[in-house]
C-alpha positions as CSV (number, residue, x, y, z in Angstrom):
1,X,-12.3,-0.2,-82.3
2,X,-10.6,3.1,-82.7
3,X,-6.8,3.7,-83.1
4,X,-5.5,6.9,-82.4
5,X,-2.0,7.8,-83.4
6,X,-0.4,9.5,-80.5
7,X,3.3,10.8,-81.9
8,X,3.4,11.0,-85.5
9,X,7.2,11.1,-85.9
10,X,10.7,11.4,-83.9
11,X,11.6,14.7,-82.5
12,X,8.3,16.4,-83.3
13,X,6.0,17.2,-79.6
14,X,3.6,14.8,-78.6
15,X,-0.1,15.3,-79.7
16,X,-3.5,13.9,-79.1
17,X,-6.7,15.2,-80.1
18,X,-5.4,18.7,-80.9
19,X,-3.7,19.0,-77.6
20,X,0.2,19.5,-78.3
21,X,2.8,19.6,-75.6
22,X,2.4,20.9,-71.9
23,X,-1.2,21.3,-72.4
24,X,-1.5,17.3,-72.6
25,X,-0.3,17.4,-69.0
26,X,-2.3,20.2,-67.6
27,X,-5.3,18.1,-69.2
28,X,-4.3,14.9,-67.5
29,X,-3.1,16.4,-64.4
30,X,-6.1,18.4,-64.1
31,X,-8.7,15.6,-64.5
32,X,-6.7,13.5,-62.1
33,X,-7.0,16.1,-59.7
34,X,-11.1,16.4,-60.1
35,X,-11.2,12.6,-59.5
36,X,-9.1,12.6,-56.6
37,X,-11.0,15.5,-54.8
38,X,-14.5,13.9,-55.9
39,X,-13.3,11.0,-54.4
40,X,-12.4,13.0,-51.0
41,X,-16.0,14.3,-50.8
42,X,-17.7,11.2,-51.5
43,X,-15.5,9.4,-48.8
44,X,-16.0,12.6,-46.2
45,X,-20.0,12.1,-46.5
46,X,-21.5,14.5,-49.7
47,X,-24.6,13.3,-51.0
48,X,-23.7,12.1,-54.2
49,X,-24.8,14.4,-56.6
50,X,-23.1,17.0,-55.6
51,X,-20.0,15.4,-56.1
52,X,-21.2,14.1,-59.5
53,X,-21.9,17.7,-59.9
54,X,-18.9,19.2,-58.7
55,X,-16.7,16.5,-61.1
56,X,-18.6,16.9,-64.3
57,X,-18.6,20.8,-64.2
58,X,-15.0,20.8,-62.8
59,X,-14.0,18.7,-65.3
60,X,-15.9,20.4,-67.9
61,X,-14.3,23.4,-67.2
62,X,-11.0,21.7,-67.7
63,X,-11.4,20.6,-70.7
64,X,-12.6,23.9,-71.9
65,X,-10.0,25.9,-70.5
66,X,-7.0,23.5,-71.6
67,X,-8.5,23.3,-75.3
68,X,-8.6,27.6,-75.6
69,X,-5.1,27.6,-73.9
70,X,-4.0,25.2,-76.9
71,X,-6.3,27.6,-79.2
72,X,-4.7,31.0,-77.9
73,X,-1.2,29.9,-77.3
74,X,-0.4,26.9,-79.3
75,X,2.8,25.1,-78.5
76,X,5.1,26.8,-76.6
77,X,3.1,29.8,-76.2
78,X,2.3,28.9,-72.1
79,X,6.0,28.9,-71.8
80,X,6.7,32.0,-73.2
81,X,4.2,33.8,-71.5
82,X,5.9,32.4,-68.4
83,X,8.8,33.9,-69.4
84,X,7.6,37.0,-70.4
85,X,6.1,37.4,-67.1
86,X,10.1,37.0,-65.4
87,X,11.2,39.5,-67.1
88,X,11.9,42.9,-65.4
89,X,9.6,45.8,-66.9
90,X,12.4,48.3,-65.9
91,X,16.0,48.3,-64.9
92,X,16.4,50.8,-61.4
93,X,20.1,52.2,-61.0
94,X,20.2,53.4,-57.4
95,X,23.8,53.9,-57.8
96,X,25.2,57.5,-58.6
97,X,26.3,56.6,-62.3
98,X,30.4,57.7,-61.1
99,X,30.1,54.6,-58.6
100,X,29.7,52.4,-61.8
101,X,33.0,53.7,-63.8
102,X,35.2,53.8,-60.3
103,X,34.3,50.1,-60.0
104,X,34.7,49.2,-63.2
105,X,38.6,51.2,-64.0
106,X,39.7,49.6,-60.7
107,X,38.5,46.0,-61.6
108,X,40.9,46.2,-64.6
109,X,43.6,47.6,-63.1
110,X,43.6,44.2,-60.4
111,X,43.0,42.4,-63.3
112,X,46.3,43.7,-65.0
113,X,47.9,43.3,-61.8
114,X,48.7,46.9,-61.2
115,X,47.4,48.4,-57.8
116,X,44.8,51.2,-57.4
């Protein structure tokens, strides 16, 4: 019998077969979701084939997808990308730039307790 060693150490990420970190749960959450919606169509009627079908080239595609994500992005490459994606690609000032000092001169002056 095989034995697989899942987490080689404390503090490093978890890791099995290659797949390290969040793509472990995309994997598992993904299968679990084809198996879950084969089930729905075998229990609404669909000839079974098709639903064979549908699971092994959904869950093909899963596998494929999550193991070139790992490739591509390694471990904490998803979540950077993420990130990336929330930042702003430009700043807009709508405000007349002499708006900007005014509020910012009066601001100190209630800080300092002096009265504009």
């Amino acid at each position: 019998m095989n034995k697989w060693n899942i987490n080689k150490g404390i503090g490093r990420t978890v890791e099995f077969k290659g797949l390290k970190a969040q793509y472990l749960f995309v994997f598992a959450g993904g299968l679990l979701t084809v198996l879950i919606l084969v089930m729905i169509m075998y229990m609404v009627g669909l000839h079974m084939y098709i639903c064979l079908g549908f699971g092994i080239g959904a869950a093909s595609l899963i596998i494929w997808k999550t193991f070139a994500l790992n490739k591509k992005y390694g471990e904490h490459g998803l979540m950077k990308l993420g990130a990336k994606r929330m930042h702003p690609k430009y700043i807009v000032c709508r405000k007349p730039m002499h708006r900007y000092l005014k509020n910012s001169f009066t601001t100190e002056s209630k800080a300092n307790g002096k009265a504009a």
